[in-house]
Backbone bond lengths (Angstrom), bond angles and torsions (degrees), N, CA, C in turn:
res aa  C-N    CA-C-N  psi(-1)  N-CA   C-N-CA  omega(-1)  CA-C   N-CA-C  phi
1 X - - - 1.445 - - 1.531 108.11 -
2 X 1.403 117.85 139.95 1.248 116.69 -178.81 1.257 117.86 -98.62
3 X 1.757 132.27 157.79 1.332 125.05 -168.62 1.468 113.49 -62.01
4 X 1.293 131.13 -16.00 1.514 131.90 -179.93 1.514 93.72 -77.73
5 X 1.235 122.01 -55.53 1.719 110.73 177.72 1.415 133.37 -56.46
6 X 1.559 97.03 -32.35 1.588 89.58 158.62 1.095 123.96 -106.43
7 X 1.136 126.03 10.59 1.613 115.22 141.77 1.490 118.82 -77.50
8 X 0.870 128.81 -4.28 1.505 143.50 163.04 1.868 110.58 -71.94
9 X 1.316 92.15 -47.00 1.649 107.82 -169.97 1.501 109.93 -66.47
10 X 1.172 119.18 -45.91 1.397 152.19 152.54 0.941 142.63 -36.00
11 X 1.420 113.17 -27.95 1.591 146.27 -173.63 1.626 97.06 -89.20
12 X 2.000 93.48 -68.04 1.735 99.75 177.40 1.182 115.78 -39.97
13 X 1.364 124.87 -47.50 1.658 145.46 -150.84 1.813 79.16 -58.81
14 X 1.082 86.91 -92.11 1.810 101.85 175.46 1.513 129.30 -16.92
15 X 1.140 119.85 -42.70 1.536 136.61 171.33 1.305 99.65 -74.63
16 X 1.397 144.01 -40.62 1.349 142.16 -109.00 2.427 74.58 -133.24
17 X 1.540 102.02 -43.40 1.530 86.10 -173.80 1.373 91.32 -78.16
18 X 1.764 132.26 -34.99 1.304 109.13 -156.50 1.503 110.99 -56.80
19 X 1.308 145.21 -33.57 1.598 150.81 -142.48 1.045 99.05 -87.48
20 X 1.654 130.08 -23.66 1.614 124.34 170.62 0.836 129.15 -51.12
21 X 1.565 112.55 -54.15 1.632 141.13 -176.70 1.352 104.67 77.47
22 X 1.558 107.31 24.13 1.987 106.56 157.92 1.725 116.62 -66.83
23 X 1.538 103.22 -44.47 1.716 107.66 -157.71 1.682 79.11 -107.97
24 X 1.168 118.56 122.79 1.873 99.49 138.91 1.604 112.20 -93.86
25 X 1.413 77.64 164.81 1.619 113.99 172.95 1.559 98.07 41.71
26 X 1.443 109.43 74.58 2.030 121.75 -175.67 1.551 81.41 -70.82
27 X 1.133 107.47 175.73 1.578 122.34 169.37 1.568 91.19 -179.65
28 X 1.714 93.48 158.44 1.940 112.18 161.03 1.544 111.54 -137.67
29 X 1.161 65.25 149.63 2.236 99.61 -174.88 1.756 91.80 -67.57
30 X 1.353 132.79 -1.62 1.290 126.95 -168.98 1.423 91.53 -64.87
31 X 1.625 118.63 142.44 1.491 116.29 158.95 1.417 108.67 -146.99
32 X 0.867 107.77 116.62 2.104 108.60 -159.80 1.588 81.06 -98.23
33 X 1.026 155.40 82.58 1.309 144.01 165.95 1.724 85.91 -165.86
34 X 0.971 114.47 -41.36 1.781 118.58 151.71 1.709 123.87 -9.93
35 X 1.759 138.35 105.92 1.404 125.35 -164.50 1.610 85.32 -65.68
36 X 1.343 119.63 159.59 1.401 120.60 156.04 1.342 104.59 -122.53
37 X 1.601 105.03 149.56 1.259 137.72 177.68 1.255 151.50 -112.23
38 X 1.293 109.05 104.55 1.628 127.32 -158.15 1.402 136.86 -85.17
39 X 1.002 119.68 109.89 1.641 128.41 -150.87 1.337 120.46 -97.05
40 X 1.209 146.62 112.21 1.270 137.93 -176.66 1.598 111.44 -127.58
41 X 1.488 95.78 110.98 1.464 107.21 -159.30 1.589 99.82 -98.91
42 X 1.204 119.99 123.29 1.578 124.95 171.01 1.473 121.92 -78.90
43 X 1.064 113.07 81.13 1.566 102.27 -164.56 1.496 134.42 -75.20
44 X 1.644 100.77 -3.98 1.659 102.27 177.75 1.578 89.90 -82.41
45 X 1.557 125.16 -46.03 1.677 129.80 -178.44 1.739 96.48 -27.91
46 X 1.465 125.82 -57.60 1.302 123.04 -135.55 1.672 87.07 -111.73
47 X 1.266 136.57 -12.89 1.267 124.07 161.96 1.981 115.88 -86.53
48 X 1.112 111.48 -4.85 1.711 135.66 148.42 1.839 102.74 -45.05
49 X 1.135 114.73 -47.91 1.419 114.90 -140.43 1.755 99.03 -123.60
50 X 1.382 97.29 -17.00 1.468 110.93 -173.00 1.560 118.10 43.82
51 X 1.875 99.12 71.82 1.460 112.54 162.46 1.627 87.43 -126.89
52 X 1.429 106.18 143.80 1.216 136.36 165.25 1.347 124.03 -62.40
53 X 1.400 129.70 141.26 1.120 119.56 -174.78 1.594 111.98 -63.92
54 X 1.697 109.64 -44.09 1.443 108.71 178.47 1.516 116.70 -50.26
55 X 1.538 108.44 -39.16 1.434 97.58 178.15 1.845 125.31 -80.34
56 X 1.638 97.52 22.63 1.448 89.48 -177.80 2.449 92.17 -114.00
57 X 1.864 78.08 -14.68 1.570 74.42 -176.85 2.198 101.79 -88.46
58 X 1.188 106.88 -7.30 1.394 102.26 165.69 1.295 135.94 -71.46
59 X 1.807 99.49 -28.91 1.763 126.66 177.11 1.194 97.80 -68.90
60 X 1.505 135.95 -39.79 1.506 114.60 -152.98 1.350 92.41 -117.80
61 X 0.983 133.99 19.47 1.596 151.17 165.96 1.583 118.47 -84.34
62 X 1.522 88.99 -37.22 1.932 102.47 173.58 1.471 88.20 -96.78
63 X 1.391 107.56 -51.76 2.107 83.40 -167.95 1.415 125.57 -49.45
64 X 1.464 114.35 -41.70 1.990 124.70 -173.22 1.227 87.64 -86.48
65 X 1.194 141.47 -74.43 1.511 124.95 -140.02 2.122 113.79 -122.58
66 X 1.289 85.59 5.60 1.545 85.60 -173.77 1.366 150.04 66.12
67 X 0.918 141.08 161.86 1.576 134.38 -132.09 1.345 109.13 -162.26
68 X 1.397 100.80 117.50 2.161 101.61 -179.01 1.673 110.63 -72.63
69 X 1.156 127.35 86.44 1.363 126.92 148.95 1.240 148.30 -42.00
70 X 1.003 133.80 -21.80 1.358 152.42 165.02 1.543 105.50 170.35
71 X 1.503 92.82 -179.58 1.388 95.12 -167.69 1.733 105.06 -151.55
72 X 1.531 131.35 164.33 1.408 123.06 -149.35 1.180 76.16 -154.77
73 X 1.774 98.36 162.83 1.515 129.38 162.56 1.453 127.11 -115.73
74 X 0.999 139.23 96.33 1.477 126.39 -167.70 2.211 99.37 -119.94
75 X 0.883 99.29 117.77 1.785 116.36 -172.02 1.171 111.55 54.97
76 X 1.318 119.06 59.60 1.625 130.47 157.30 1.569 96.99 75.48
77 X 1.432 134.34 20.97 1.520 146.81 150.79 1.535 128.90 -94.27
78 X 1.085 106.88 120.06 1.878 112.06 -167.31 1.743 92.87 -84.34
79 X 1.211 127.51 142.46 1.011 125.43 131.09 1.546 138.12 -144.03
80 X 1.251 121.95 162.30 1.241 123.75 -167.88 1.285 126.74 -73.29
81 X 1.538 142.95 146.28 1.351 126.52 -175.10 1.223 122.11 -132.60
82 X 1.099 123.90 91.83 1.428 130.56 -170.23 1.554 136.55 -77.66
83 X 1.031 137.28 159.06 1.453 145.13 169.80 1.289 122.96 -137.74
84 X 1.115 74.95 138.56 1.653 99.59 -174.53 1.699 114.36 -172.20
85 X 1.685 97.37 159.96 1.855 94.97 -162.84 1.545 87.02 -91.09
86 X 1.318 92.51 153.68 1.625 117.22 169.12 1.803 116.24 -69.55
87 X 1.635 102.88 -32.40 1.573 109.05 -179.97 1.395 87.00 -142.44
88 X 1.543 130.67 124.88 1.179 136.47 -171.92 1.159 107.98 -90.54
89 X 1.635 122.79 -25.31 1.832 121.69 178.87 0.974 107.94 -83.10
90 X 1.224 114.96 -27.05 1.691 111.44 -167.07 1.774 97.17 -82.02
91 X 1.257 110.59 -40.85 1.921 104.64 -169.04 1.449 82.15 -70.55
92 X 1.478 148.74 -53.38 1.209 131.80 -178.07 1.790 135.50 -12.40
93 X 1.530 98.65 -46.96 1.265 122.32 -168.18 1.888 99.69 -72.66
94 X 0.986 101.09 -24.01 1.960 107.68 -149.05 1.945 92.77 -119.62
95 X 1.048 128.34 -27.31 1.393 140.42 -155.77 1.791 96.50 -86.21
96 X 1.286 110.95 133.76 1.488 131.06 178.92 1.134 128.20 -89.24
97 X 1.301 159.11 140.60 1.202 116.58 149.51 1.688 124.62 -137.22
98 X 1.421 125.06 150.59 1.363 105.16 -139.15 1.954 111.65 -90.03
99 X 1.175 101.77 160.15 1.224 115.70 -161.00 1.778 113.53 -75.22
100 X 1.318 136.75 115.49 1.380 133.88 175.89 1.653 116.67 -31.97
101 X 1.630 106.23 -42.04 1.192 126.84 -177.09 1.543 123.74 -78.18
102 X 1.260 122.78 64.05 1.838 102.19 -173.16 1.365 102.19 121.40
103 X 1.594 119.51 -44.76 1.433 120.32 -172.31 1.647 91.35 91.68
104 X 1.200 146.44 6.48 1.402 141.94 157.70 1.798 104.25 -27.58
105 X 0.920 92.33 140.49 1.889 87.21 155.08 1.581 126.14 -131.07
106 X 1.150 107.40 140.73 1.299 111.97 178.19 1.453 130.24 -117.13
107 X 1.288 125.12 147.33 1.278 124.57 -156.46 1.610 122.75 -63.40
108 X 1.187 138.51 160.06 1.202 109.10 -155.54 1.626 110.56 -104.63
109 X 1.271 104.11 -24.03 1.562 100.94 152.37 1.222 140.19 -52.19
110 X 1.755 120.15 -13.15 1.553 120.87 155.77 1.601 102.04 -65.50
111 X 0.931 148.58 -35.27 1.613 151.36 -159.75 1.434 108.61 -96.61
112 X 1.198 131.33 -158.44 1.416 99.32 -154.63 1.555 147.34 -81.62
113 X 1.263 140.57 -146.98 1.394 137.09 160.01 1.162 117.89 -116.32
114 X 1.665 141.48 147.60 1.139 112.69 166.73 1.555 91.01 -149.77
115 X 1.599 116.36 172.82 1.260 140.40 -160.38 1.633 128.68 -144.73
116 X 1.309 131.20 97.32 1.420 119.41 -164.98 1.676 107.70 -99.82
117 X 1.583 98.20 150.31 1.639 99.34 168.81 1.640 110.68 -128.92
């Protein structure tokens, strides 16, 4: 399905819950005006080095959009603590990631490539 169709699909969805009057004010996080980002994972490269694919889709999971790490209480308030890079290409270049085998780590530019439009 292409992003014009499901923003189409999405739209209906939306019209179709508003007339119930179960959910108000539905909305989506869809934003097709959004760069997207293209990943090309080498997988004999990263079975060489023995990092997992999940752990290369966990790295760039904390780098773009971030990742709850623990979490604290300060005056009877929980909150969450996240990570994530401030410039995701640039930590790219310098960023490790660790090995299934040993816990070795390897650099993160052996693992994958990616490309935005």
């Amino acid at each position: 399905m292409s992003y014009p169709e499901l923003d189409r699909v999405v739209q209906n969805f939306i019209a179709e819950i508003s007339k119930t009057g179960i959910v108000l004010s539905p909305q989506s996080d869809l934003r097709l005006n959004t760069p997207e980002l293209k990943v090309a994972v080498n997988r004999d490269k990263l079975g060489d080095v023995g990092v997992s694919v999940e752990t290369v889709g966990r790295t760039l999971q904390t780098m773009l959009g971030g990742r709850q790490v623990t979490r604290f209480k300060k005056d009877g308030e929980q909150y969450d603590v996240m990570s994530r890079w401030r410039h995701a290409t640039a930590a790219g270049r310098t960023t490790s990631v660790t090995s299934t085998c040993g816990g070795a780590t390897a650099p993160w530019c052996n693992s994958p490539t990616w490309s935005t439009s």
